[in-house]
C-alpha positions in Angstrom: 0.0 0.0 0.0 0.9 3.6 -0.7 1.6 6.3 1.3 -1.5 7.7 -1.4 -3.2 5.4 0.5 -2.9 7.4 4.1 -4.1 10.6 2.4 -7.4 11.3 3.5 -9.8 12.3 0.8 -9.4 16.0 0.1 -6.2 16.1 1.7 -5.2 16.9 5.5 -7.1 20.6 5.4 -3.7 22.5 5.4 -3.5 25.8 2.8 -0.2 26.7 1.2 2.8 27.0 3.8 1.1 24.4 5.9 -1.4 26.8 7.8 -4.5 24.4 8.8 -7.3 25.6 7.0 -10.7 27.3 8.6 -13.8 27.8 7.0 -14.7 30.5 9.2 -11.9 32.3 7.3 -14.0 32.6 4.4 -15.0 36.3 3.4 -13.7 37.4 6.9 -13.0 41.1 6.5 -11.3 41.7 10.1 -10.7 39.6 13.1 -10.0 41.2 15.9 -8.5 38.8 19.4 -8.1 42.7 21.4 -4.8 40.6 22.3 -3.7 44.0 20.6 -5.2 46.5 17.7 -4.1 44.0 15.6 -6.3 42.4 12.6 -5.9 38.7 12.3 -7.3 38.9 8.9 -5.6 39.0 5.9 -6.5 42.3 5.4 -4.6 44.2 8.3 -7.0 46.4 9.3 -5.2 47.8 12.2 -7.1 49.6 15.2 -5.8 52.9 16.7 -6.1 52.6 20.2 -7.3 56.3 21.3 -7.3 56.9 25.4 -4.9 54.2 26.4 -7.2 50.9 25.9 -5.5 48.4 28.1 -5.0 44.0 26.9 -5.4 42.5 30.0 -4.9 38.3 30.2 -8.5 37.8 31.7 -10.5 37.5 28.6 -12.2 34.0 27.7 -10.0 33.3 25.2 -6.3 34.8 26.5 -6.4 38.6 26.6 -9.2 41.1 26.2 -9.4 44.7 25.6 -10.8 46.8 28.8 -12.7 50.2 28.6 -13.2 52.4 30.5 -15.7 54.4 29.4 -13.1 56.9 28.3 -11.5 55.1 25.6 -12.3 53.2 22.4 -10.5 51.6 19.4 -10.7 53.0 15.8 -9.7 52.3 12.2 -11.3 55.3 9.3 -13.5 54.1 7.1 -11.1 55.0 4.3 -8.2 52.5 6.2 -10.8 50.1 6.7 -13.2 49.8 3.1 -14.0 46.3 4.0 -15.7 47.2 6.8 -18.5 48.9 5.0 -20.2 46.7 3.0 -22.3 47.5 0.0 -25.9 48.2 0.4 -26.7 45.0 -1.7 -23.8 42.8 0.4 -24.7 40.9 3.1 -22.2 40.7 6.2 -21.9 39.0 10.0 -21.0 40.8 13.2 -20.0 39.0 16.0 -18.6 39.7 19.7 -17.5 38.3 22.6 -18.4 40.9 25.3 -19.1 42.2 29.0 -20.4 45.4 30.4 -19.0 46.1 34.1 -23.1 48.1 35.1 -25.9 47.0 33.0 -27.7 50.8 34.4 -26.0 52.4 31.2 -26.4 51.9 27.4 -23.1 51.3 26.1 -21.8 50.1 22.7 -19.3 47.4 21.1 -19.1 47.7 17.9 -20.5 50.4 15.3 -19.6 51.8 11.8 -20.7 55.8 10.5 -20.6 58.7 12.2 -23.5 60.3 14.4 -24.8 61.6 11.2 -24.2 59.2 8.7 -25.2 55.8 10.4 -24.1 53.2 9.2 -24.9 50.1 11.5 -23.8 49.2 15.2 -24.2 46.5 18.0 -24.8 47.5 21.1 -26.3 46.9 24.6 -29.7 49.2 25.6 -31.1 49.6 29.4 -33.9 47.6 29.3 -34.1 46.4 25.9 -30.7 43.4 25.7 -28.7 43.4 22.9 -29.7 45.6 19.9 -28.5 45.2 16.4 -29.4 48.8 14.1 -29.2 49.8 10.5 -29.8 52.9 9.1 -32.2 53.1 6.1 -30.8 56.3 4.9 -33.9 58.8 6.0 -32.9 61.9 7.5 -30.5 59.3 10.4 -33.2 57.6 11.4 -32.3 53.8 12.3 -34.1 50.8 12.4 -33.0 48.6 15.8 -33.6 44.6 16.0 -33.2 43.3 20.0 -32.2 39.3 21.3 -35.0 40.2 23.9 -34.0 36.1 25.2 -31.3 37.5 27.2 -32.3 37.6 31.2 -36.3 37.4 30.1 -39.2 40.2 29.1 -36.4 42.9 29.8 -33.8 41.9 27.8 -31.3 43.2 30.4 -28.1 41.1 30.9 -26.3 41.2 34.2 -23.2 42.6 35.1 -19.4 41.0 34.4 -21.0 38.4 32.7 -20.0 37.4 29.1 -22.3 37.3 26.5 -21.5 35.9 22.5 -23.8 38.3 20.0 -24.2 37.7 16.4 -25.7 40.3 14.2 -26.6 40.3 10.5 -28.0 41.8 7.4 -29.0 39.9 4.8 -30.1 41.8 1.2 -32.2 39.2 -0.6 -34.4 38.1 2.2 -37.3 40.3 1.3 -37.8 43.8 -0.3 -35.7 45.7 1.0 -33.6 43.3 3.2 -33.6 41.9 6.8 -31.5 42.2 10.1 -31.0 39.3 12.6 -29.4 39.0 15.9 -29.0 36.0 18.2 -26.7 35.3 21.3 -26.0 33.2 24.2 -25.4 34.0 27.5 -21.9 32.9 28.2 -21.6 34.1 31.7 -24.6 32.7 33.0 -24.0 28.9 31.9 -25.9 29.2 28.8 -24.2 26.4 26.2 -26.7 27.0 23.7 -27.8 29.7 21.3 -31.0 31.5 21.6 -33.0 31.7 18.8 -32.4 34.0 16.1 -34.5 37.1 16.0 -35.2 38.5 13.0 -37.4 40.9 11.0 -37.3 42.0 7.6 -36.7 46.6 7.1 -39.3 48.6 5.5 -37.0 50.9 3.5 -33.4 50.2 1.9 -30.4 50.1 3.8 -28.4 53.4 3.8 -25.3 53.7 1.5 -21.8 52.7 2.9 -19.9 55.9 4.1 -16.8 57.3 5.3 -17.3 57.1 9.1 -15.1 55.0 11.3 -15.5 51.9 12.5 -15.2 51.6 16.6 -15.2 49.8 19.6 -16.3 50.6 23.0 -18.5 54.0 21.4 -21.0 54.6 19.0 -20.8 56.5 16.3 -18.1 58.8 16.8 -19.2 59.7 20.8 -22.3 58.4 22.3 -22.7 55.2 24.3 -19.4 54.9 25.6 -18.4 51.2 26.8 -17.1 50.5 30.3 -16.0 46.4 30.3 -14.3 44.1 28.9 -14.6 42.7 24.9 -12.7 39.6 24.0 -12.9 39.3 20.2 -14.8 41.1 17.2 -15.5 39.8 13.9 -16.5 41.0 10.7 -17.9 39.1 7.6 -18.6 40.8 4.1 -20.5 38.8 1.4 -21.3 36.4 3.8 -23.9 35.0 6.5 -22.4 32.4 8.7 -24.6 29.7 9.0 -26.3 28.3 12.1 -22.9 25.5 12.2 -20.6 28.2 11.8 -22.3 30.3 14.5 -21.9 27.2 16.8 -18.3 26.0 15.7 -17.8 29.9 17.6 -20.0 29.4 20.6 -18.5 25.9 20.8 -14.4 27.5 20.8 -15.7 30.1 23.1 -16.8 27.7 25.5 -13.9 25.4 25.1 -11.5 28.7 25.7 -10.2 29.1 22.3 -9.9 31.8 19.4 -13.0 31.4 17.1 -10.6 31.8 13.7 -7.8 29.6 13.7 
């Protein structure tokens, strides 16, 4: 027998240079472990790190970025065009995330400037986890909550982790739909919660040249105080419900989510 014969069918799953291969690296347009304001994607979309955001070895999966309230991460929109997805592209958002008071709004991740929305994930008093798109009317938004989290109010508690997926997909009905879904990693939740999701009454808002940041929204408001552990971002791509739990199941075994 030859050593052909050993060879698994399709090979051992390495890419060139002997890097094991990872589906979740598909369309993945930053990747961000907040071991640093380094991207892990192949696209480099470095963060600047503005107000002295510390990397701390107390995340889930090694270090974490902390916030204070006072700081936040930032790449321009112009440094970061994969990041702002055309109004006919779908894309995936996910974070790995905890808020030190749940008596404040605060945000993790947004893109557009207070103006010129362009979408953001973020945590409301009283209303959980809250994925928004603008529609391109005058600013106005259009907000989508995981209401599962901690019951009717949608609050999650304090210093606890929580894994949020947010996305938009363009061809689900007229003018699109958002989803969001999440699991309450802090509480000894294992499992995702459903996915809520609801298709928009008027188009998306075109891509612009605001920033993309995390720990604030939108160039100022909802400033974060906690910890997040990792950010992602897919363009042209909706991670499927296995892909969504290949990450819930690395973030419960410790481990990055992209390997």
């Amino acid at each position: 027998m030859g050593i052909a014969s050993f060879i698994p069918r399709g090979g051992f799953g390495f890419r060139r240079g002997g890097r094991p291969a990872d589906k979740l690296r598909a369309n993945l347009a930053a990747y961000y472990r907040l071991d640093s304001t380094s991207d892990r994607s192949k696209n480099g979309y470095t963060l600047t790190n503005t107000g002295s955001v510390s990397f701390a070895n107390d995340g889930l999966a090694g270090k974490c970025a902390t916030f204070t309230g006072a700081n936040y991460l930032t790449i321009s929109g112009a440094a970061g065009p994969g990041l702002s997805p055309s109004i006919a592209t779908s894309f995936t958002i996910a974070a790995l995330w905890r808020v030190t008071s749940i008596a404040a709004s605060q945000s993790l991740v947004s893109k557009g400037g207070n103006l010129s929305r362009e979408w953001g994930l973020y945590y409301f008093t009283g209303n959980g986890v809250l994925f928004e798109v603008s529609d391109g009317a005058g600013g106005t938004r259009l907000s989508l909550g995981d209401y599962s989290f901690g019951g009717a109010s949608g609050n999650v508690a304090a210093d606890q982790y929580m894994l949020s997926f947010a996305w938009f997909d363009p061809g689900a009905s007229t003018h699109g739909s958002m989803s969001i879904q999440g699991c309450k990693i802090g509480a000894g939740q294992t499992a995702l919660n459903s996915s809520n999701t609801q298709p928009i009454a008027n188009p998306r808002g075109a891509p612009n040249t605001g920033a993309f940041e995390i720990g604030r929204r939108y160039e100022g408001s909802f400033p974060l105080t906690g910890r997040v552990d990792s950010v992602a971002v897919w363009t042209g791509r909706i991670l499927t419900l296995d892909e969504r739990n290949l990450i819930l199941t690395r973030t419960l075994a410790g481990s990055e989510w992209v390997k």
